[in-house]
MIMAR-247557 format. One record per residue: z, y, x of N, C-alpha, C in turn; residue number from 1. Coordinates in nm, 3 decimals, decimal comma, padded with zeros to 5 digits, always signed. Atoms other than C-alpha are relative to their C-alpha. Layout:
BEGIN
REC; n_Z; n_Y; n_X; ca_Z; ca_Y; ca_X; c_Z; c_Y; c_X; pos
REC; Z; Y; X; Z; Y; X; Z; Y; X; NUM
...
//
This chain:
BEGIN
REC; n_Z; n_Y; n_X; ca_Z; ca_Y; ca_X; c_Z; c_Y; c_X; pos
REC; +00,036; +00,083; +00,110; +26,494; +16,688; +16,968; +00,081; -00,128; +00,003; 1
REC; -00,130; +00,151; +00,013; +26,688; +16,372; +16,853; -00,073; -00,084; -00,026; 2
REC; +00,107; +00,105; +00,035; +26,521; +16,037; +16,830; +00,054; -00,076; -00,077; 3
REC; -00,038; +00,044; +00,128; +26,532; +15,857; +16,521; -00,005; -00,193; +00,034; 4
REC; +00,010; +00,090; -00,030; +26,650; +15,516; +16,584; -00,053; -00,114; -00,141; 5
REC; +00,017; +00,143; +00,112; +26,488; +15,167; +16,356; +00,084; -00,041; -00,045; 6
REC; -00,083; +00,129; +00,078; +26,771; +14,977; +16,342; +00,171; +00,040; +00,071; 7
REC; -00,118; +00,023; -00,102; +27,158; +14,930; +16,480; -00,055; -00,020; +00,141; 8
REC; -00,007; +00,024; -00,139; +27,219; +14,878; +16,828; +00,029; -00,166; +00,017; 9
REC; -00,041; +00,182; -00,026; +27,208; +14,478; +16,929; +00,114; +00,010; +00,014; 10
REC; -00,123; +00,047; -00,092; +27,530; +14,311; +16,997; +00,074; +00,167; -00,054; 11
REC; -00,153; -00,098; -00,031; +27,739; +14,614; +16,888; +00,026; -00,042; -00,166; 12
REC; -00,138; +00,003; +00,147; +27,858; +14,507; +16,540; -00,009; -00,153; -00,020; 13
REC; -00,037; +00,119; +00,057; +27,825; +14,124; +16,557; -00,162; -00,032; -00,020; 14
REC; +00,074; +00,105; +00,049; +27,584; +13,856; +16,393; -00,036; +00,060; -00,146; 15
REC; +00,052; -00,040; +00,122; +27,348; +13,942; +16,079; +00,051; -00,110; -00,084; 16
REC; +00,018; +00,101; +00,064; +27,405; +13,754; +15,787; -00,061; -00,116; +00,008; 17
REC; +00,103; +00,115; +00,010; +27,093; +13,561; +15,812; +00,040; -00,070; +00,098; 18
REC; -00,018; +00,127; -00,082; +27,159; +13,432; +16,100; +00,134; -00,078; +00,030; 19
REC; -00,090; +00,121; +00,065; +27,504; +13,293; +16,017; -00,033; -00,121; -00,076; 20
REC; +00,013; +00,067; +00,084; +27,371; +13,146; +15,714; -00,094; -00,088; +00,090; 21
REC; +00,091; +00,091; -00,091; +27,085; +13,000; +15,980; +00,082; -00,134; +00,056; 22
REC; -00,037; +00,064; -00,039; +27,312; +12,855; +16,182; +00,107; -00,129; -00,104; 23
REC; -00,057; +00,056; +00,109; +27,514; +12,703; +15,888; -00,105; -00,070; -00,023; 24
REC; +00,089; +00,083; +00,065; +27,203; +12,546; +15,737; -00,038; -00,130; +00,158; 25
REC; +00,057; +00,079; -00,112; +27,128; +12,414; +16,113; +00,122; -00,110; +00,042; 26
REC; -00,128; +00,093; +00,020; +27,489; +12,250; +16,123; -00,003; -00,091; -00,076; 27
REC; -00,063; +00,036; +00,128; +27,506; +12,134; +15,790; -00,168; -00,119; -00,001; 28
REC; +00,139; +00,076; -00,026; +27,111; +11,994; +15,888; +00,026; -00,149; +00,026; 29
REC; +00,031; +00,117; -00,109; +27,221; +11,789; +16,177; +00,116; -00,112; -00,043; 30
REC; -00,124; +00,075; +00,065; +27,543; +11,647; +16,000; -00,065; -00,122; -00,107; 31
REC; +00,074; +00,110; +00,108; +27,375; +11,493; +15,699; -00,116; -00,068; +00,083; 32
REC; +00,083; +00,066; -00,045; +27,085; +11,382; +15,937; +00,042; -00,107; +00,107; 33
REC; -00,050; +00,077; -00,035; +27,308; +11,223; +16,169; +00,097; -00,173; -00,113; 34
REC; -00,043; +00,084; +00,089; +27,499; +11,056; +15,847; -00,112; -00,128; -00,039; 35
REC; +00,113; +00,149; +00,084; +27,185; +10,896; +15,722; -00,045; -00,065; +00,127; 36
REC; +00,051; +00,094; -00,089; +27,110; +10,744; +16,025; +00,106; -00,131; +00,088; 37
REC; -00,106; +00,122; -00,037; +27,419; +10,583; +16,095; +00,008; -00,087; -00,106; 38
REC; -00,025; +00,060; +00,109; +27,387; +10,465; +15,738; -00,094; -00,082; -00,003; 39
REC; +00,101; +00,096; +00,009; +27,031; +10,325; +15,772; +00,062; -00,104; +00,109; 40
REC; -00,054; +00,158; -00,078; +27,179; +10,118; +16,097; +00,087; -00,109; -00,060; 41
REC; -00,142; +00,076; +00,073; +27,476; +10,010; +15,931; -00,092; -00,118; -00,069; 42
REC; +00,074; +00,094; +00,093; +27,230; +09,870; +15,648; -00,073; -00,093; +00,071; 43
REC; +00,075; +00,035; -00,059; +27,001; +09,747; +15,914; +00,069; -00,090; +00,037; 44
REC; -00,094; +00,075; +00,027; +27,266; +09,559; +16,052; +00,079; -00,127; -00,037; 45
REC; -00,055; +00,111; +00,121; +27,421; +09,394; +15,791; -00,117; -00,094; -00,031; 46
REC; +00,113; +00,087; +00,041; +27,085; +09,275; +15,691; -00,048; -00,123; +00,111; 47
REC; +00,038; +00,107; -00,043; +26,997; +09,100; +16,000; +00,158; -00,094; +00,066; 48
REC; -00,116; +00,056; -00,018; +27,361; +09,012; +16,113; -00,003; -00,137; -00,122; 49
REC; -00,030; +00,109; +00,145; +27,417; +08,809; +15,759; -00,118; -00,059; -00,064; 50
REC; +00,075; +00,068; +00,048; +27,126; +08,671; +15,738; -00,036; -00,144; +00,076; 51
REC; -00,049; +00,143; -00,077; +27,201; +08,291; +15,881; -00,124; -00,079; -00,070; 52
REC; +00,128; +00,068; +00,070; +26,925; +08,157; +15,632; -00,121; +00,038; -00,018; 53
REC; +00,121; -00,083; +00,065; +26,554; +08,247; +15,608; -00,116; -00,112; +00,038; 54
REC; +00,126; +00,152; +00,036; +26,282; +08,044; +15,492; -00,160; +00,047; -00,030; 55
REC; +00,111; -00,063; +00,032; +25,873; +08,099; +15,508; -00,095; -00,125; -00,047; 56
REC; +00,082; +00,033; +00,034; +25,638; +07,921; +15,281; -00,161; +00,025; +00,098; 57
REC; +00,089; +00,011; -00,076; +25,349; +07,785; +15,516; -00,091; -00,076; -00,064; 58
REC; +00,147; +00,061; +00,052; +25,130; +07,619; +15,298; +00,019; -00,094; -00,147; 59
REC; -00,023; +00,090; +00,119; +25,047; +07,404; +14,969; -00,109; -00,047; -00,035; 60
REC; +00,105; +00,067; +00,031; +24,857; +07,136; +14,831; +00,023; -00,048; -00,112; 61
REC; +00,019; +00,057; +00,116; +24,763; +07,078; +14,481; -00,022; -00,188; +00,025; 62
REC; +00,038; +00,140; -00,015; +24,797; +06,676; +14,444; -00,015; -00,029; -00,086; 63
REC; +00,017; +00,030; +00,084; +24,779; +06,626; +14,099; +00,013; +00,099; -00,135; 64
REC; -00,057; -00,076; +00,118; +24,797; +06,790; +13,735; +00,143; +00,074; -00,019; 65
REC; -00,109; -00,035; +00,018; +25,167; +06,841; +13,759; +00,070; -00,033; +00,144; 66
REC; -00,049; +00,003; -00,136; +25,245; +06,817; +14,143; -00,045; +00,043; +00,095; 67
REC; +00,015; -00,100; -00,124; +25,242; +07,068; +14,406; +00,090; -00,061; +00,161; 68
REC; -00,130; +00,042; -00,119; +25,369; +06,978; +14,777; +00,003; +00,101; +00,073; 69
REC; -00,033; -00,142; -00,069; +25,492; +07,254; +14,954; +00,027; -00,020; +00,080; 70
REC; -00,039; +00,015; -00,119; +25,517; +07,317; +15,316; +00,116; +00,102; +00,059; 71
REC; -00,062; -00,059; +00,012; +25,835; +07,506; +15,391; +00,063; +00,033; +00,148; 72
REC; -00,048; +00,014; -00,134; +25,973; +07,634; +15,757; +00,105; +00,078; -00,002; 73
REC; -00,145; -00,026; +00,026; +26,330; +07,692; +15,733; +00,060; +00,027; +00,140; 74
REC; -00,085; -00,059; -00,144; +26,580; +07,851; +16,034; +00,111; +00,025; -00,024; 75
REC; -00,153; -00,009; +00,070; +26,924; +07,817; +15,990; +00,115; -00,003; +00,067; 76
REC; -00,104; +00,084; -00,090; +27,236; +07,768; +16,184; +00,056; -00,120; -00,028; 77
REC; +00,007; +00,133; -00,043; +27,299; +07,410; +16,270; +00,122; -00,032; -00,138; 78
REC; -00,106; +00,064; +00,104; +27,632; +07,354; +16,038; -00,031; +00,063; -00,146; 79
REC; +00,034; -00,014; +00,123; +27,504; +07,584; +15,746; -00,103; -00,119; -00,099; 80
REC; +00,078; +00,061; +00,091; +27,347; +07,442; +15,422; -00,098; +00,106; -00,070; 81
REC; +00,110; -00,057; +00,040; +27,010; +07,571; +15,309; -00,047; +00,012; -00,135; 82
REC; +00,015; +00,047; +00,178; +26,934; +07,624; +14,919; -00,137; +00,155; +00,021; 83
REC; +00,131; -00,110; -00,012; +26,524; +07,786; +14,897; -00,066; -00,055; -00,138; 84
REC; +00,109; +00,009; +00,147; +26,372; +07,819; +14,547; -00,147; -00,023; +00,008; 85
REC; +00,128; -00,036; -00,005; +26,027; +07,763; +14,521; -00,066; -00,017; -00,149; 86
REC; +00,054; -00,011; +00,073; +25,791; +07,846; +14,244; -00,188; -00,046; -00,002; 87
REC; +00,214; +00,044; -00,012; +25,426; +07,733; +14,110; -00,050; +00,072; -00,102; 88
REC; +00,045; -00,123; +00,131; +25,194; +07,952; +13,920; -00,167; -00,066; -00,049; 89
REC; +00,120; +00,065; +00,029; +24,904; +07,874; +13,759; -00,149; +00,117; -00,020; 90
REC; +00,124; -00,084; -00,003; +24,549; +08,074; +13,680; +00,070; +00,112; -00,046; 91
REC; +00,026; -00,118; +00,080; +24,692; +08,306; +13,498; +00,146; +00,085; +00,062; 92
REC; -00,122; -00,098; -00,076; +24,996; +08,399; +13,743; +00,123; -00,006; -00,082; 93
REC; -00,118; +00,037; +00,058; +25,256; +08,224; +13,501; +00,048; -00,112; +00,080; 94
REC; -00,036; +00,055; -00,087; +25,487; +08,012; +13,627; +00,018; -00,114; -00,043; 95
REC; +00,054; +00,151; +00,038; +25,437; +07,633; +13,586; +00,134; -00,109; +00,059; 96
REC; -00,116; +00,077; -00,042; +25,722; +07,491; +13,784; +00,086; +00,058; +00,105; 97
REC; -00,142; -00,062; -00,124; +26,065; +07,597; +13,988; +00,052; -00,112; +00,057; 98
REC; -00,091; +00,067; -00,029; +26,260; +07,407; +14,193; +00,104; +00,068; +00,150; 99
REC; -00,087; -00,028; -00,111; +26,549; +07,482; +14,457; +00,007; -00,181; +00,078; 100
REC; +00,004; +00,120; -00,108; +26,568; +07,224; +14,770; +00,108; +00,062; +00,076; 101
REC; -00,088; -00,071; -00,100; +26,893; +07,232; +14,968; +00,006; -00,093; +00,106; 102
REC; +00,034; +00,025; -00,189; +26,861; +07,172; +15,375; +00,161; -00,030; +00,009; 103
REC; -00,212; -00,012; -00,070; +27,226; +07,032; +15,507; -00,059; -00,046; +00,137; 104
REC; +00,028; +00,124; -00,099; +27,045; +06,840; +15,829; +00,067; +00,111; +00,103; 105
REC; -00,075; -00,075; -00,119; +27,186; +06,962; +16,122; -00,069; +00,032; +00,072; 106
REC; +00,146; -00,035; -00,080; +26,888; +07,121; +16,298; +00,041; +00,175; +00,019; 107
REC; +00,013; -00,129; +00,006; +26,869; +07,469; +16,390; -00,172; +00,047; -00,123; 108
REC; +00,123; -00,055; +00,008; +26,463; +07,541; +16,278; -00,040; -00,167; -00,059; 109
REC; +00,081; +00,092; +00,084; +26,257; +07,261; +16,036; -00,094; +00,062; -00,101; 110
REC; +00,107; -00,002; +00,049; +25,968; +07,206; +15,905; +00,000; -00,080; -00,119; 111
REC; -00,056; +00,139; +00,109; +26,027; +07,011; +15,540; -00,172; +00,032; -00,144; 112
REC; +00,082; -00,029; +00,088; +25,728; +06,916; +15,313; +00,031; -00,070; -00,186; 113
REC; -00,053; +00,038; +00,110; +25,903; +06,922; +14,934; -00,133; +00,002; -00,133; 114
REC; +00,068; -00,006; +00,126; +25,712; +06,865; +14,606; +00,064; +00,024; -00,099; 115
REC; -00,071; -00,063; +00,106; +25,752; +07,028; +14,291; -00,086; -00,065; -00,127; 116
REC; +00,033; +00,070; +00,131; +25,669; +06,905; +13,926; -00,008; +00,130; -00,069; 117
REC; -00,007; -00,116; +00,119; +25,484; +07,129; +13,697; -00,034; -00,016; -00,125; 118
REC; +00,093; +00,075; +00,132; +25,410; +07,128; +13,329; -00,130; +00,045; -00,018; 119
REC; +00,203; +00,007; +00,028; +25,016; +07,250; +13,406; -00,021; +00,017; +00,110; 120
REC; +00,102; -00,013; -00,151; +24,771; +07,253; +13,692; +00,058; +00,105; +00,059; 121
REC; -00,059; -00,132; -00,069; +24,921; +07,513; +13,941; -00,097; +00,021; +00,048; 122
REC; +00,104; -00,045; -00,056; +24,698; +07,729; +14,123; +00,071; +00,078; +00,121; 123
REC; -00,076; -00,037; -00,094; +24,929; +07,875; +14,366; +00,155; -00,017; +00,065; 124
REC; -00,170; +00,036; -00,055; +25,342; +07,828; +14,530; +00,053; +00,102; +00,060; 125
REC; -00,138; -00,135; -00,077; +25,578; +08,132; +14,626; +00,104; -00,059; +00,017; 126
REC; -00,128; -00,005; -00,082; +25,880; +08,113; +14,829; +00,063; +00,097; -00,082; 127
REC; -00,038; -00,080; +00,079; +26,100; +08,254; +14,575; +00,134; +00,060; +00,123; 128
REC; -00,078; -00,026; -00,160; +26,383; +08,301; +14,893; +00,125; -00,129; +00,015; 129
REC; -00,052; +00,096; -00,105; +26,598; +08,090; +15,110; +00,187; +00,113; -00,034; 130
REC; -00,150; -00,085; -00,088; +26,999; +08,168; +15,169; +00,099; -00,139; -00,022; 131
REC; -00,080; +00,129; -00,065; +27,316; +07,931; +15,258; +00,040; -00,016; -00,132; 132
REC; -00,058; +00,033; +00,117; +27,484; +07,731; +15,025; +00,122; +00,079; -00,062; 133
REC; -00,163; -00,045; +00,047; +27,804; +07,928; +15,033; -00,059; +00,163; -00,102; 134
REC; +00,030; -00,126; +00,035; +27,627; +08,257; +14,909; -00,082; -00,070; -00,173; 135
REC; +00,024; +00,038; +00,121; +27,425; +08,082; +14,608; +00,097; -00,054; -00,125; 136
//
């Protein structure tokens, strides 16, 4: 009697399709997954490399109808110049007054408390953002 074999014999004619195309998809995986990750560093990077200016709104005090004083803590390198927008909003989350303040002092890290002029009662102050003079 003769026995009826399932399939080919392993290993005697080579690699199936599928698993070419496997290994292809598993190549072609690790390529693009390596790409994007050199790409997120890159971005990563750049972002904190070039960033010489950064400024965090620490506080605010309504002083009058049309004057906000803002507490601002700035970090900079010593010879750059500092230019940080700040905004005032009022009840209704419109915006009541802007102003930019630019830092030249020669400090690394300050603490600066600026006032802003609005045309109605503010009810709140955002740090609209901070960066050097040469970039604004």
């Amino acid at each position: 009697m003769s026995a009826v074999r399932a399939g080919l014999p392993e290993g005697r004619y080579g690699r199936s399709a599928d698993e070419r195309a496997d290994r292809k998809l598993k190549i072609i995986g690790a390529v693009l997954g390596a790409g994007l990750i050199a790409l997120i560093a890159w971005f990563g990077y750049a972002y904190v490399v070039d960033q010489d200016v950064s400024g965090q709104l620490t506080g605010f005090k309504v002083t009058a109808d049309d004057t906000v004083d803002v507490r601002l803590e700035i970090t900079k390198d010593k010879d750059a110049t500092a230019v940080c927008t700040v905004r005032t909003l009022d009840t209704y989350h419109e915006e009541v007054g802007r102003k930019s303040f630019t830092f030249g002092q020669r400090q690394d890290d300050m603490i600066k408390v600026v006032t802003v002029r609005t045309t109605a009662r503010a009810t709140s102050a955002e740090l609209i953002g901070c960066d050097s003079a040469a970039n604004s």
